[in-house]
Backbone bond lengths (Angstrom), bond angles and torsions (degrees), N, CA, C in turn:
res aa  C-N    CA-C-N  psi(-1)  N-CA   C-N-CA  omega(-1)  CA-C   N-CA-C  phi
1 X - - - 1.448 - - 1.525 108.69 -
2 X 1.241 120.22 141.21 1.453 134.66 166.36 1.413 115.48 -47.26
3 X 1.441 116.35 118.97 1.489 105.47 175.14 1.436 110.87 -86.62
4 X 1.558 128.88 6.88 1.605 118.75 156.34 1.422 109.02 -74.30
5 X 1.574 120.75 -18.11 1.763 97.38 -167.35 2.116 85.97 -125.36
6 X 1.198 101.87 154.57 1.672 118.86 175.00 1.630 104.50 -128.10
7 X 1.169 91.03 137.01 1.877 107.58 169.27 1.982 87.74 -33.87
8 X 1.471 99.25 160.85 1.458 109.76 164.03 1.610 104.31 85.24
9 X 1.947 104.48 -163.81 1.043 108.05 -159.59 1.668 88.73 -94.74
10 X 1.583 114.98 149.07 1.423 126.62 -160.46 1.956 101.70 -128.23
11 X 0.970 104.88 34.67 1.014 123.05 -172.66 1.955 124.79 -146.92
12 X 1.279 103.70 124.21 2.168 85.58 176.56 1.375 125.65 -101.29
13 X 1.001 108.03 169.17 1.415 113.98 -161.71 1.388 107.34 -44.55
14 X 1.126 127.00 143.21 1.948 106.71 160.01 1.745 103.90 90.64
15 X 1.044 100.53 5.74 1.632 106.35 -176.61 1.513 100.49 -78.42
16 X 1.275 139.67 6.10 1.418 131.31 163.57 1.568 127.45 -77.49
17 X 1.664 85.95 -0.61 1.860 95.01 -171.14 1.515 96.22 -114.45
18 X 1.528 115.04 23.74 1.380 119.61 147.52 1.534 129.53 -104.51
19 X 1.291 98.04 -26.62 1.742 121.12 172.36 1.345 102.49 -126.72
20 X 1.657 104.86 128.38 1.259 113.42 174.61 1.751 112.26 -65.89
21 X 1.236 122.51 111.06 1.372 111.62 -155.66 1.869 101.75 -116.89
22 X 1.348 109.15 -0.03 1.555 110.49 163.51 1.313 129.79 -82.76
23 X 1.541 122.15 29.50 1.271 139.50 159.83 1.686 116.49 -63.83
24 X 1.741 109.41 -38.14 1.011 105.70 -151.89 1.996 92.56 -136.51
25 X 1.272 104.73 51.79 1.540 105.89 164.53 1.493 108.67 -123.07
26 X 1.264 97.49 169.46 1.612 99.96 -153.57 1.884 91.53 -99.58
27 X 1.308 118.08 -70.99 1.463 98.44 157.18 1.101 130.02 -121.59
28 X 1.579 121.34 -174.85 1.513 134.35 -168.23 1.408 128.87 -114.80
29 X 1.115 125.01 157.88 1.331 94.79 -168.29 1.693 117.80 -104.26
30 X 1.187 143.80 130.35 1.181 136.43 -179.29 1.585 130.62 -96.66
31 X 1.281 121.07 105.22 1.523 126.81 -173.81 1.454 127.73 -63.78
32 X 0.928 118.92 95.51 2.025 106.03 179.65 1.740 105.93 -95.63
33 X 1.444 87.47 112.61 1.901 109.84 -162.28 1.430 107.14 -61.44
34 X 1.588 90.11 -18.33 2.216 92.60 -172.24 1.560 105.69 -70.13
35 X 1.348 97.53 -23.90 1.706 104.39 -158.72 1.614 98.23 -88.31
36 X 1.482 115.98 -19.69 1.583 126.98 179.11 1.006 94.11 -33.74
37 X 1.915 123.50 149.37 1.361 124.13 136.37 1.773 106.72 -110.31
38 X 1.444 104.01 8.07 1.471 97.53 -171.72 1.465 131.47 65.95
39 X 1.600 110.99 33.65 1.524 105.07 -162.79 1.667 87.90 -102.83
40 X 0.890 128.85 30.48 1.219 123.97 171.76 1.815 122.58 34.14
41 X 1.396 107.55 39.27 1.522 123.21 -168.14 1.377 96.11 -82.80
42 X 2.102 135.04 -29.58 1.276 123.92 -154.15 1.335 91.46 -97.19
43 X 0.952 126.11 -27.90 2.212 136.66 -175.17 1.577 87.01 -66.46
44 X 1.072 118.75 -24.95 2.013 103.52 -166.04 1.684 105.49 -91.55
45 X 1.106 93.71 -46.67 1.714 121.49 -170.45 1.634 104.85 -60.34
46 X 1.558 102.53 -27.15 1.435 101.86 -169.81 1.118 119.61 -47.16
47 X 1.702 139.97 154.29 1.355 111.54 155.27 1.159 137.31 -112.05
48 X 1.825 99.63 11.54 1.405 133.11 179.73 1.490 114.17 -102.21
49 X 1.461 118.18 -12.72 1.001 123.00 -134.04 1.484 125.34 -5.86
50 X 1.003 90.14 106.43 1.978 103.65 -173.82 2.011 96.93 -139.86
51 X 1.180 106.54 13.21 1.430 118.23 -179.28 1.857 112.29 -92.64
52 X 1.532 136.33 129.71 1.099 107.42 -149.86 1.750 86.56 -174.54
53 X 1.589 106.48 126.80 1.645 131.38 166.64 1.228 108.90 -71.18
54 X 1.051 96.34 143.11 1.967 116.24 160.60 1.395 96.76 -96.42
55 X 1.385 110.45 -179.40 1.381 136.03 -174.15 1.830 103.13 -86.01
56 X 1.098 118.44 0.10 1.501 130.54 147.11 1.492 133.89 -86.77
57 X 1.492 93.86 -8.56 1.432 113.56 -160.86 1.907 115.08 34.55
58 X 1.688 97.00 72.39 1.463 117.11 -179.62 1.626 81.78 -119.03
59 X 1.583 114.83 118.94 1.505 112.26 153.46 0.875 146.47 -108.44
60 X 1.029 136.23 138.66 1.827 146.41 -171.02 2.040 113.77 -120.31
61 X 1.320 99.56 162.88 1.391 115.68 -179.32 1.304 89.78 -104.16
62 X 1.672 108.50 144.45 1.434 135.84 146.04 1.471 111.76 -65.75
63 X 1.637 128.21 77.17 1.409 125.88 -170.54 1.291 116.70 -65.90
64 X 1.303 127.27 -17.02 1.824 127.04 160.62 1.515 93.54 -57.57
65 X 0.832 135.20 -35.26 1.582 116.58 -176.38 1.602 135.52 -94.65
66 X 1.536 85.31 -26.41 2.009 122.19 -171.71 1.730 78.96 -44.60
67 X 1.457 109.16 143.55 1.633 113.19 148.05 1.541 111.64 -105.90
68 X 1.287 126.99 -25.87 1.187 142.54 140.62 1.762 104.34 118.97
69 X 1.268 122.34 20.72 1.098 137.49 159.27 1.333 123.80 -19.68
70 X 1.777 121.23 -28.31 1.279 119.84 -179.84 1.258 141.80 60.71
71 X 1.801 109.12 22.12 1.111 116.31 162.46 1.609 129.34 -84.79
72 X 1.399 98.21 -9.49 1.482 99.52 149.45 1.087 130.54 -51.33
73 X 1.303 127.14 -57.19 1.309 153.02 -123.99 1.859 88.60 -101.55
74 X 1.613 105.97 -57.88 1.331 111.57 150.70 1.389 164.64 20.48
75 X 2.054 82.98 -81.73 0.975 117.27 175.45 1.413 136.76 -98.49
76 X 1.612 96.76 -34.56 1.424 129.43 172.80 2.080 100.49 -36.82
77 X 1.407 116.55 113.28 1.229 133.30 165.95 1.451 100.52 -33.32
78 X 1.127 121.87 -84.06 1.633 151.16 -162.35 1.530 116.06 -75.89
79 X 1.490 108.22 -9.46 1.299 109.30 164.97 1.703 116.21 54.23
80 X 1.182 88.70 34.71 2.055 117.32 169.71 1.567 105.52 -71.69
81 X 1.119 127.50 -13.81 1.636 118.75 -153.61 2.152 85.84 -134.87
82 X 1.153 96.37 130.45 1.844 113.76 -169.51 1.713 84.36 -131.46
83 X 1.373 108.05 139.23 1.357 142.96 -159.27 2.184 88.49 -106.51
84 X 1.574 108.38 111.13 1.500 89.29 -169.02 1.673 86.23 -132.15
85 X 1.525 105.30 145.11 1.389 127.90 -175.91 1.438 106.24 -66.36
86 X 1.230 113.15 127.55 1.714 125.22 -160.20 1.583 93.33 -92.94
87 X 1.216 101.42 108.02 1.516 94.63 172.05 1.929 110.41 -103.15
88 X 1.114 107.46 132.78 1.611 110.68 179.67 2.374 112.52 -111.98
């Protein structure tokens, strides 16, 4: 066996903020800021973290990166964040 490649995943976590990898997800996720409570549950949950507060703590996705997996959307308590069909 090759000692550049190992059984398993060959890749680390967070490796989407090396390749823009939101070219090719099907949808995105959309935030409605009114509905925010700011508990910062979708920034934790992320698994890209590409999830990210302002100084209002209003949050948004970095969509060059989003794969759109929807565990934000998920996770979100308050159900502020809607999973929306990426049309290109």
């Amino acid at each position: 066996m090759s000692k550049m490649l190992k059984p398993g995943i060959n890749v680390k976590p967070g490796s989407s903020k090396e390749n823009k990898t939101g070219s090719w997800r099907n949808y995105y996720p959309k935030f409605d800021h009114a509905k925010c409570i700011a508990c910062g549950t979708c920034e934790t949950y992320c698994p890209e973290g590409i999830i990210f507060g302002d100084k209002e703590h209003k949050y948004d996705a970095d969509l060059d990166y989003c794969k759109g997996c929807g565990i934000c959307a998920n996770i979100c308590p308050v159900k502020c964040i809607e999973m929306l069909l990426e049309v290109r």
